[in-house]
C-alpha positions as a Markdown table, in Angstrom:
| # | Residue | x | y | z |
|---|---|---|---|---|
| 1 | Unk | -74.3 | 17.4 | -49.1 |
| 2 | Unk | -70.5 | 17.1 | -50.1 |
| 3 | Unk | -67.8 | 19.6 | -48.2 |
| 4 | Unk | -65.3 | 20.1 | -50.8 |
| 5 | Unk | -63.6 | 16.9 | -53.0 |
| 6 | Unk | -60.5 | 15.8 | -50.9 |
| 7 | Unk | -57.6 | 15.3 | -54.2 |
| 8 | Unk | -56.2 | 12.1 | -52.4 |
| 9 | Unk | -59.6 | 10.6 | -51.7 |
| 10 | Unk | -61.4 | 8.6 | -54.5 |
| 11 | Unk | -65.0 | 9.8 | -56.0 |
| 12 | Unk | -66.8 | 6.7 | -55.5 |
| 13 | Unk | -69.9 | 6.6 | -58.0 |
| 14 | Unk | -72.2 | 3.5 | -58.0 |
| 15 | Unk | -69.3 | 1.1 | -57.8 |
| 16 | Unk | -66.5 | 3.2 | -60.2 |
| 17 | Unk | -63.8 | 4.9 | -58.1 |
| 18 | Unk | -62.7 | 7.7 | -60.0 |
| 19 | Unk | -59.3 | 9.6 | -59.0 |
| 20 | Unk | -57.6 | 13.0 | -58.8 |
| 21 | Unk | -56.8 | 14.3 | -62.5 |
| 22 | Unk | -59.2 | 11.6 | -64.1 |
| 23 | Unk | -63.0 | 11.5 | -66.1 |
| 24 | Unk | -64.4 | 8.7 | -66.2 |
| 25 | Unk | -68.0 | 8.0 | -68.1 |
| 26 | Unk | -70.6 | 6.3 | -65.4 |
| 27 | Unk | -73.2 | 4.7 | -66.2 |
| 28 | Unk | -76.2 | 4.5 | -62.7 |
| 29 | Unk | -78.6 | 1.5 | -63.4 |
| 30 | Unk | -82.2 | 2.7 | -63.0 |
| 31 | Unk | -84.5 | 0.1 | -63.8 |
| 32 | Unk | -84.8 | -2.8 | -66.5 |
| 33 | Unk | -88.2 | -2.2 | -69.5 |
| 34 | Unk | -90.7 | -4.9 | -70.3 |
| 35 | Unk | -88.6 | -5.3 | -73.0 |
| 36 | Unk | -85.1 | -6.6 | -70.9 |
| 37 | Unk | -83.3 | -3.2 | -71.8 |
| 38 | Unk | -81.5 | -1.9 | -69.3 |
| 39 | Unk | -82.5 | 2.2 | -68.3 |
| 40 | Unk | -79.4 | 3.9 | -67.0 |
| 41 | Unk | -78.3 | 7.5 | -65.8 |
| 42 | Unk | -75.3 | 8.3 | -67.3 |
| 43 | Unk | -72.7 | 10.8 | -65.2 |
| 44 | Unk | -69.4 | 12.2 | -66.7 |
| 45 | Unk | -67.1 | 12.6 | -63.8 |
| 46 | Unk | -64.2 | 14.6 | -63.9 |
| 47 | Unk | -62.1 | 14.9 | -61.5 |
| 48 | Unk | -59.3 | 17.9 | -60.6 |
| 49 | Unk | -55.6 | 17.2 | -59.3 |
| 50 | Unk | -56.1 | 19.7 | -56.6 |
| 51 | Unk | -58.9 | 19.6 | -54.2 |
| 52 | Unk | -62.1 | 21.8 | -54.4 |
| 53 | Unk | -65.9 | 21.6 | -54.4 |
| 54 | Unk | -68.4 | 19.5 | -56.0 |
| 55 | Unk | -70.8 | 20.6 | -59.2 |
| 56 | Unk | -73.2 | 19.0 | -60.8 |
| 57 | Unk | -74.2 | 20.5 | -63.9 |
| 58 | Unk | -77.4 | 18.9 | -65.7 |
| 59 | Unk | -79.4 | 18.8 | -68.5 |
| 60 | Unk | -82.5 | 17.3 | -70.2 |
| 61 | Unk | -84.5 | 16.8 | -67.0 |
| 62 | Unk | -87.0 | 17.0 | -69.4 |
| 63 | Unk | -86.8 | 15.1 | -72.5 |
| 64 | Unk | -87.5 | 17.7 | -75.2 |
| 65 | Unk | -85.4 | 20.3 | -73.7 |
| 66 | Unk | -82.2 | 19.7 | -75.6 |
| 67 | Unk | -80.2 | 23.2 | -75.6 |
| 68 | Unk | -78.3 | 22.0 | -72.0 |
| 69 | Unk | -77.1 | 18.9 | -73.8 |
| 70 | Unk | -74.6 | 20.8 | -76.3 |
| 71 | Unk | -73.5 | 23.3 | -73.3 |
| 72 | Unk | -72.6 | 20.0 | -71.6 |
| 73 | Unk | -71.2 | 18.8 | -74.4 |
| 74 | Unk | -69.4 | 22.1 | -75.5 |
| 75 | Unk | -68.4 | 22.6 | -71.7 |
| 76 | Unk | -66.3 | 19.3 | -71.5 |
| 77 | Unk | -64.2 | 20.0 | -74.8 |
| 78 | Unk | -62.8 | 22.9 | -73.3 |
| 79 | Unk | -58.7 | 23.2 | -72.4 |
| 80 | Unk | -59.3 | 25.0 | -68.7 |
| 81 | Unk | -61.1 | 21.9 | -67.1 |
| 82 | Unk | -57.4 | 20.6 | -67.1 |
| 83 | Unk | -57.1 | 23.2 | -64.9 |
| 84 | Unk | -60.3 | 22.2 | -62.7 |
| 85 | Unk | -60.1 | 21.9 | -59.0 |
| 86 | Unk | -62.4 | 20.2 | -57.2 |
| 87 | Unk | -65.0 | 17.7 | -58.9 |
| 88 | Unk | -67.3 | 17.8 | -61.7 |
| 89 | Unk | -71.0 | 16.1 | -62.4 |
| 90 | Unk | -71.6 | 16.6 | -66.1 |
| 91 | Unk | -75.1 | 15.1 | -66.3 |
| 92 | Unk | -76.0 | 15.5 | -69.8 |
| 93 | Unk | -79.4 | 13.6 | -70.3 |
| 94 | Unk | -80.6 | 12.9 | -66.9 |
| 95 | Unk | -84.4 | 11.9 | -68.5 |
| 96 | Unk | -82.7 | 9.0 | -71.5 |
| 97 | Unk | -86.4 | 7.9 | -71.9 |
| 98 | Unk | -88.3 | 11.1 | -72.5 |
| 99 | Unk | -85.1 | 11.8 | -74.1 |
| 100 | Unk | -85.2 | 9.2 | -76.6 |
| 101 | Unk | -88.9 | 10.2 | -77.2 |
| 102 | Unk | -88.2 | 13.8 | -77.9 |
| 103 | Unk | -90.9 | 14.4 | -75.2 |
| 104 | Unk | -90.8 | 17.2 | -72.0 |
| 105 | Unk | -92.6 | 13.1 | -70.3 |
| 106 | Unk | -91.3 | 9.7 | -69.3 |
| 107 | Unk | -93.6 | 7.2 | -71.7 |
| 108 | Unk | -95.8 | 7.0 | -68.5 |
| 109 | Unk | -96.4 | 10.9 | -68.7 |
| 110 | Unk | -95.0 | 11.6 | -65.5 |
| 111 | Unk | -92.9 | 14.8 | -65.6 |
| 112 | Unk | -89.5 | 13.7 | -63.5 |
| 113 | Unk | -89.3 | 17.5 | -62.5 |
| 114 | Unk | -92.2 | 16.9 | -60.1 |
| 115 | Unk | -91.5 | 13.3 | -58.6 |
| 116 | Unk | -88.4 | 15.0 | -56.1 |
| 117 | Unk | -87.2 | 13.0 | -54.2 |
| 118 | Unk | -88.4 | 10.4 | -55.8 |
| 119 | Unk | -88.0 | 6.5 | -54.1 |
| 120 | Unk | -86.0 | 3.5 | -54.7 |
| 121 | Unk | -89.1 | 1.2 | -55.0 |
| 122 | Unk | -91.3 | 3.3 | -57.2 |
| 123 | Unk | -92.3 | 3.9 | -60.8 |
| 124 | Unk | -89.5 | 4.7 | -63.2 |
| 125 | Unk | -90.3 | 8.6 | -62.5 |
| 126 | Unk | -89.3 | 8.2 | -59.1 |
| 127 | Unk | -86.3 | 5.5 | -59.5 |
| 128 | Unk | -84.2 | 7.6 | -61.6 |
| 129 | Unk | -85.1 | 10.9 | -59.5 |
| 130 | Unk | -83.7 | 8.7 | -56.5 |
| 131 | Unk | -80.9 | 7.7 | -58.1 |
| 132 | Unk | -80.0 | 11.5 | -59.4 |
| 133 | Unk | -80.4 | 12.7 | -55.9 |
| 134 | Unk | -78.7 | 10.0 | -54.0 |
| 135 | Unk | -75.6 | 9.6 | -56.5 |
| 136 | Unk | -75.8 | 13.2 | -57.7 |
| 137 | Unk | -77.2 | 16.0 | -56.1 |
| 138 | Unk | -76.4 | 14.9 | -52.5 |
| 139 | Unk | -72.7 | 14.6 | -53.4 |
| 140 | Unk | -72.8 | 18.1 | -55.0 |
| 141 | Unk | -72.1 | 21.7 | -53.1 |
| 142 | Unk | -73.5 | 23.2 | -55.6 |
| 143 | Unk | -75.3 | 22.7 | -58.5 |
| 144 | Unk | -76.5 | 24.5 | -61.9 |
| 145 | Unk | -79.7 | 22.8 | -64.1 |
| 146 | Unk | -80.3 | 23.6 | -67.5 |
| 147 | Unk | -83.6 | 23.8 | -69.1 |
| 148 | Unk | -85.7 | 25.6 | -72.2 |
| 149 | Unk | -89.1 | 27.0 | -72.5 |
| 150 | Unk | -91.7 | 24.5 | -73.7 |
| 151 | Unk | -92.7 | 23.6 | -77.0 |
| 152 | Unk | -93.3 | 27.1 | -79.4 |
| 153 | Unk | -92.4 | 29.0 | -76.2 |
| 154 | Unk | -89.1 | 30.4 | -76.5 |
| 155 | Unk | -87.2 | 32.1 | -73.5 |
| 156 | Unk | -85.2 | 35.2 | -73.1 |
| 157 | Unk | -81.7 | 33.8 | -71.8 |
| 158 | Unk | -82.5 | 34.4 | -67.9 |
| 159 | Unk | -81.5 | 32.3 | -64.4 |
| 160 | Unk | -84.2 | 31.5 | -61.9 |
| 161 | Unk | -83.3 | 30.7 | -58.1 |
| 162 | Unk | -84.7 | 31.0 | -54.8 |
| 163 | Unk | -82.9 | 34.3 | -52.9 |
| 164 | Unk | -83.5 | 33.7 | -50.0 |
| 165 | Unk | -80.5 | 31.6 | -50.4 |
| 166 | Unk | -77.7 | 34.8 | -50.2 |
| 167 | Unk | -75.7 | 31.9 | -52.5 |
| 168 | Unk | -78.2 | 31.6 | -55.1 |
| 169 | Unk | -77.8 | 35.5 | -55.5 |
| 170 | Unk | -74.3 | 35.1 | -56.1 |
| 171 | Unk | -74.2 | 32.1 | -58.6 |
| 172 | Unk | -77.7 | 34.0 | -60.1 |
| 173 | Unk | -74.9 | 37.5 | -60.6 |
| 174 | Unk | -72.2 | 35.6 | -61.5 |
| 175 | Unk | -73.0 | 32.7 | -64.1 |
| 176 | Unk | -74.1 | 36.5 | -66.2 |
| 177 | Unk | -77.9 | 35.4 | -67.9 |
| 178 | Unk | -79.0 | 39.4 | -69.0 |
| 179 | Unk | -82.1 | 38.7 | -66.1 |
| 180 | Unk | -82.3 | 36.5 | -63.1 |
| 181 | Unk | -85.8 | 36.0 | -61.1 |
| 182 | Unk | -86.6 | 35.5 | -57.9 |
| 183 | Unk | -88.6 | 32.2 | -58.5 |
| 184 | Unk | -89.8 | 30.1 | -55.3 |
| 185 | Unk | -89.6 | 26.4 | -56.5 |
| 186 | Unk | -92.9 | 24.2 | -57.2 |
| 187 | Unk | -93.8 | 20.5 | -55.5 |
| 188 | Unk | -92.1 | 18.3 | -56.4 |
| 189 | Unk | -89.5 | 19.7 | -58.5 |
| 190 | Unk | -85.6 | 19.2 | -57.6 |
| 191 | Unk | -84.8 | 22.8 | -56.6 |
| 192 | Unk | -87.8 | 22.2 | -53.9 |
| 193 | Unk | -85.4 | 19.3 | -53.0 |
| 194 | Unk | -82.1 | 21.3 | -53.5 |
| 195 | Unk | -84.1 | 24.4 | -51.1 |
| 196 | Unk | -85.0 | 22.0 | -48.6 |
| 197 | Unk | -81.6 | 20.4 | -48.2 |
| 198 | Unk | -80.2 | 24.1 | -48.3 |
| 199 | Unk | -77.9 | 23.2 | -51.4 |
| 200 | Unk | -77.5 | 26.0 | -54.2 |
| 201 | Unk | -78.8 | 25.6 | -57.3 |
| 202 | Unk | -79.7 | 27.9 | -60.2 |
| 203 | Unk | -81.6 | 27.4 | -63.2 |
| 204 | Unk | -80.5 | 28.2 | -66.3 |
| 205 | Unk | -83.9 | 29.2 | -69.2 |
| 206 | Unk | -83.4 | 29.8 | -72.8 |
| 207 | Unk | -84.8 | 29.5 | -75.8 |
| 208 | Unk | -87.5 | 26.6 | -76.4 |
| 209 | Unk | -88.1 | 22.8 | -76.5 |
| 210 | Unk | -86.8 | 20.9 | -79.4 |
| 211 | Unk | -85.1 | 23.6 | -80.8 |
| 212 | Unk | -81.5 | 24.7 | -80.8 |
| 213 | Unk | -79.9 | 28.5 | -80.6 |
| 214 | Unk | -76.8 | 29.2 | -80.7 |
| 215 | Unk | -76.7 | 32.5 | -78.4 |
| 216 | Unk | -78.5 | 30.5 | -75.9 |
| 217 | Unk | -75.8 | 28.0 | -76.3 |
| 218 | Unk | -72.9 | 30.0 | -76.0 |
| 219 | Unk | -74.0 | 32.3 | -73.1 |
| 220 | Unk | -75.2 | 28.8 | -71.0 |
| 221 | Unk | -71.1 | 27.5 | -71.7 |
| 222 | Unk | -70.0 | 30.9 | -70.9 |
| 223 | Unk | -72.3 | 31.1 | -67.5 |
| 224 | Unk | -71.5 | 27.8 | -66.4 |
| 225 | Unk | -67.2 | 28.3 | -66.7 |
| 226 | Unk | -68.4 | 32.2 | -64.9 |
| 227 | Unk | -69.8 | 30.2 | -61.8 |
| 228 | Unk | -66.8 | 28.1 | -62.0 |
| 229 | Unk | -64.4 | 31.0 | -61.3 |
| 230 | Unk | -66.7 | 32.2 | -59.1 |
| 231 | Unk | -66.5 | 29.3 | -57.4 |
| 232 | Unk | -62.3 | 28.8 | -57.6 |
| 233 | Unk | -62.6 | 25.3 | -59.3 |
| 234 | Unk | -61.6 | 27.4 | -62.6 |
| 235 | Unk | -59.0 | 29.8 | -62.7 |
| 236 | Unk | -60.1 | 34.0 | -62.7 |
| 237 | Unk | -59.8 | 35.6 | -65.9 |
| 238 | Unk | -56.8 | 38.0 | -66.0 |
| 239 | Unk | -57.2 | 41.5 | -65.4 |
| 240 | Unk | -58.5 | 43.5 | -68.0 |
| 241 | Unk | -60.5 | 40.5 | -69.8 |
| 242 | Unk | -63.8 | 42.0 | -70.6 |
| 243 | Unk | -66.2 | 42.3 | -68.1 |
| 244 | Unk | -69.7 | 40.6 | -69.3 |
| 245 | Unk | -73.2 | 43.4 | -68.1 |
| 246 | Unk | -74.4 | 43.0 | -64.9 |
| 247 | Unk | -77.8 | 41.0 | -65.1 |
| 248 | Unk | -80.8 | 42.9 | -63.7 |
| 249 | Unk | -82.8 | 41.7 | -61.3 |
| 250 | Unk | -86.9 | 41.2 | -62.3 |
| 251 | Unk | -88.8 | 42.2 | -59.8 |
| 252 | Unk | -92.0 | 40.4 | -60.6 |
| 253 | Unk | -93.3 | 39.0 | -64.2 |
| 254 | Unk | -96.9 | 38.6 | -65.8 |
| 255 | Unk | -98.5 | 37.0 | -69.1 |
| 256 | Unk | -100.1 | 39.0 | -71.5 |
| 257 | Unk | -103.0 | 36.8 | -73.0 |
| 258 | Unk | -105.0 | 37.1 | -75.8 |
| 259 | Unk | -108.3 | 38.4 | -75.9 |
| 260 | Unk | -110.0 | 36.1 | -78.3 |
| 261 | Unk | -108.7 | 32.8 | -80.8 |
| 262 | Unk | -107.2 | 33.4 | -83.7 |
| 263 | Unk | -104.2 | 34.0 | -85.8 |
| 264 | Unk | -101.4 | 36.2 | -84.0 |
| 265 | Unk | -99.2 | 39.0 | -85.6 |
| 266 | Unk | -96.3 | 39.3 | -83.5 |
| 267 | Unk | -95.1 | 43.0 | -83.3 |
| 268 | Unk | -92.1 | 42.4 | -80.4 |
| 269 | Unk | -89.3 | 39.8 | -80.1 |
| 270 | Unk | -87.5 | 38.4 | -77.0 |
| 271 | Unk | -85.6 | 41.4 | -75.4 |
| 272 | Unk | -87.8 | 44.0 | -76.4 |
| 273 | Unk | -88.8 | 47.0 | -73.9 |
| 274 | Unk | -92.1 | 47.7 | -73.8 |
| 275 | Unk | -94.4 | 50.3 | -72.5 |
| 276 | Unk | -98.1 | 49.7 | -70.8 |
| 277 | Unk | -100.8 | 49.8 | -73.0 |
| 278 | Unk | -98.5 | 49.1 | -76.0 |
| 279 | Unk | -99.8 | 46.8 | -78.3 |
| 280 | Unk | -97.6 | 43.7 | -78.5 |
| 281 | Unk | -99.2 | 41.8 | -81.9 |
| 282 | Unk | -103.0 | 41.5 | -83.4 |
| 283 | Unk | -105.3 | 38.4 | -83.4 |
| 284 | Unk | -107.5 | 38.5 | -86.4 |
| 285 | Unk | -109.6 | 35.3 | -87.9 |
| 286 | Unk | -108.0 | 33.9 | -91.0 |
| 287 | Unk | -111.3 | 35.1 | -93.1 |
| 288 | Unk | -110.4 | 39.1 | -93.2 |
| 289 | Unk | -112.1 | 39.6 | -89.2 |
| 290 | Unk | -111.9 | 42.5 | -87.4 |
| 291 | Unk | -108.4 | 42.3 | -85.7 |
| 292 | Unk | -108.0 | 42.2 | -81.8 |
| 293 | Unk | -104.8 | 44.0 | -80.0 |
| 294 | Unk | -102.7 | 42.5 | -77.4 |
| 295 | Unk | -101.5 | 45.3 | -75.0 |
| 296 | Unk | -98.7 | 45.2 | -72.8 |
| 297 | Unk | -100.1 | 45.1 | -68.9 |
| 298 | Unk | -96.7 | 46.6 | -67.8 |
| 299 | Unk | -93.9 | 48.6 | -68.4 |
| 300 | Unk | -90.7 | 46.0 | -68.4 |
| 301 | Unk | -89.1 | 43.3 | -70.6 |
| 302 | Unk | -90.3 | 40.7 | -72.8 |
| 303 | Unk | -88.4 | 37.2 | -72.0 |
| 304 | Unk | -91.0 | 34.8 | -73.8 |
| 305 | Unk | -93.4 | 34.5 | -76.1 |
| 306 | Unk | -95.5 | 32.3 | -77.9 |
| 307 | Unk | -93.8 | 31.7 | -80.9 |
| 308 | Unk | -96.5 | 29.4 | -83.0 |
| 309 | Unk | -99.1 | 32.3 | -84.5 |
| 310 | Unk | -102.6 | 30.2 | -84.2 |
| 311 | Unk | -103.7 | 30.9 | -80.6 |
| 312 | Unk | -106.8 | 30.6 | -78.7 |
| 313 | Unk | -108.6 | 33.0 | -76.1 |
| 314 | Unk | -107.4 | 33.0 | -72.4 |
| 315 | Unk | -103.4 | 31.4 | -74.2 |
| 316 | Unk | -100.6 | 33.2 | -72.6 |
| 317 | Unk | -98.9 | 35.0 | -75.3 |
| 318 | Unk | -95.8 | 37.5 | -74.4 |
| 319 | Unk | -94.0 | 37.1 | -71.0 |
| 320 | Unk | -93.7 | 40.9 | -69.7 |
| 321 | Unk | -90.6 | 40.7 | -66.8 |
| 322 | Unk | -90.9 | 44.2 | -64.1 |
| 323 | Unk | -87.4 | 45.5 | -64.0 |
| 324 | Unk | -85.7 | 48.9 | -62.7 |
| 325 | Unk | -85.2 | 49.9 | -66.2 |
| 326 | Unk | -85.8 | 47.5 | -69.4 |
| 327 | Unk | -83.9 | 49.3 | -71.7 |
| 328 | Unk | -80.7 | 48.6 | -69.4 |
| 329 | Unk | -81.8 | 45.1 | -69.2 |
| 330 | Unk | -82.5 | 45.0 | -73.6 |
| 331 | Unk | -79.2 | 46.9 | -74.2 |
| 332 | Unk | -77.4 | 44.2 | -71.5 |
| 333 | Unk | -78.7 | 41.1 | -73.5 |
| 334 | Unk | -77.7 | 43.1 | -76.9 |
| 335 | Unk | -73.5 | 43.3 | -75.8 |
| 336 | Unk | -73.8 | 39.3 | -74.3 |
| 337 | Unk | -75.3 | 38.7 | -77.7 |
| 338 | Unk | -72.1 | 40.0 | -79.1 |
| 339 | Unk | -69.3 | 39.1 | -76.5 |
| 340 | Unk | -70.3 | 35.6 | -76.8 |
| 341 | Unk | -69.0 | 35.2 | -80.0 |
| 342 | Unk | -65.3 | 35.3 | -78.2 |
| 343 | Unk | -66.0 | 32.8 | -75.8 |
| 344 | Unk | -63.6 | 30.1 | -74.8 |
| 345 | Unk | -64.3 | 27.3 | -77.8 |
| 346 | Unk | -63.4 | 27.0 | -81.6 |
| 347 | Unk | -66.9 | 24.7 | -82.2 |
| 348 | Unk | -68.4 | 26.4 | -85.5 |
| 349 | Unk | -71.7 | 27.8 | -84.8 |
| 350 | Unk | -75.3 | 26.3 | -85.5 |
| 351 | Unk | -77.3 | 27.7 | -87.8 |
């Protein structure tokens, strides 16, 4: 794990030395395909004039999940990083061949998010996870990864972290999602790795697979510069600048799932507080059947969904989130909705 970027010192990245005040597009060879092509991993580095700590911030560990490429994208047009101290690891497609496929796999169906820490000897899952960790991650303080909600599964803008990290917590308050969770990591997955080596990472859900939204967008840019001032490689916003809500802390979360296959009828969207034993949307056969509620287990917060209608029995339908008060927490995610449209960047939305 890096200690801080010394502003005399070179970034060395596979075999490109990159200097105070200078970005420089890298290119990591990975393996080579039956085919001859080359499979690389490439890094945008940029570097401050003044010394300061190390972030990487990533995106498309899996394939289909395209929303963290624009933030990337968005976040290194921006003015301030002239003012950046410290380093930057812009990784905007760390998965190129799921990428390429428009697919959450690598063409071997191995998911990369569960092949941490991956080896320098084995299949192309674990190569390029090597490679990420050992020219990445390990040369990172801290570190923020941007992913969706699968396919037809859209998210409610929300961080997950480990906090039992007290540093997670304050990337988690600070980057400004309208919900963070507590979320222990899975096998396999880099934030396992990240826990493990006791470097912070968060992780940044929104929205779904294949699929762009431009709220999602603009609050992951405007998250990503807030952890940088929170971190002093940006500079603080002046006094008086707006103040984004406080994100609310979910306490626990649980699917509501339907009762029997059919064709759904959505009656709440992303954000919405619900009540327990409210009914969420109907499942009715597409011949006139009798029609079958879905109730919400809980009080709390819906922050995902199934978003295609025909579903089976047993699917996992509406995401309910436990929180101190989920009309805080819907009201919150209403004013980021609308104080995102000032954010830093003139890029024209996408509509």
């Amino acid at each position: 794990m890096s200690s801080g970027t010394d502003s005399l010192t070179p970034f060395t990245i596979g075999d490109i030395a990159v200097m105070a005040g200078q970005r420089r597009n890298v290119d990591l060879p990975i393996a080579t395909l039956y085919t001859s092509a080359p499979v690389s991993l490439p890094v945008i580095v940029q570097r401050g004039s003044v010394a300061g700590p190390t972030l990487f911030v990533s995106a498309a560990l899996h394939g289909d999940e395209i929303i963290g490429v624009e933030v990337i994208r968005r976040l290194l047009k921006l003015p301030v990083l002239q003012q950046l101290r410290g380093t930057l690891l812009a990784v905007p497609v760390v998965n190129v061949m799921a990428f390429l496929h428009q697919s959450r796999y690598l063409p071997d169906r191995r998911d990369l998010n569960r092949s941490f820490p991956g080896s320098e000897s084995g299949s192309l899952a674990a190569r390029l996870a090597h490679v990420f960790i050992r020219e990445v991650v390990e040369r990172s303080d801290y570190g923020i990864d941007l992913h969706t909600g699968a396919i037809h599964r859209p998210n409610l803008p929300q961080i997950r972290t480990d906090l039992r990290n007290p540093v997670n917590l304050r990337l988690a308050q600070a980057f400004g999602a309208p919900l963070f969770l507590n979320s222990k990591p899975a096998s396999g997955t880099l934030r396992e790795y990240t826990t493990r080596r006791n470097i912070p990472v968060i992780l940044y859900e929104s929205s779904e697979a294949l699929r762009f939204d431009e709220t999602a967008i603009r609050i992951g840019v405007q998250g990503v510069l807030n952890v940088m001032r929170e971190l002093e490689m940006l500079p603080r916003l002046p006094d008086g600048a707006p103040a984004a809500p406080s994100p609310v802390l979910a306490r626990a979360s649980r699917w509501a799932r339907s009762p029997s296959s059919g064709i759904l009828r959505a009656q709440v969207a992303l954000g919405d507080h619900v009540r327990a034993g409210q009914t969420l949307g109907v499942v009715g056969d597409p011949f006139g059947g009798v029609d079958v509620p879905i109730v919400a287990p809980d009080d709390g917060l819906v922050i995902g969904r199934l978003s295609l209608p025909l579903v089976h029995e047993g699917d996992a339908v509406f995401h309910i989130a436990e929180v101190a008060d989920p009309r805080v927490t819907s009201l919150a995610f209403t004013q980021l909705e609308a104080m995102t449209r000032d954010i830093e960047s003139d890029e024209p939305p996408i509509v």
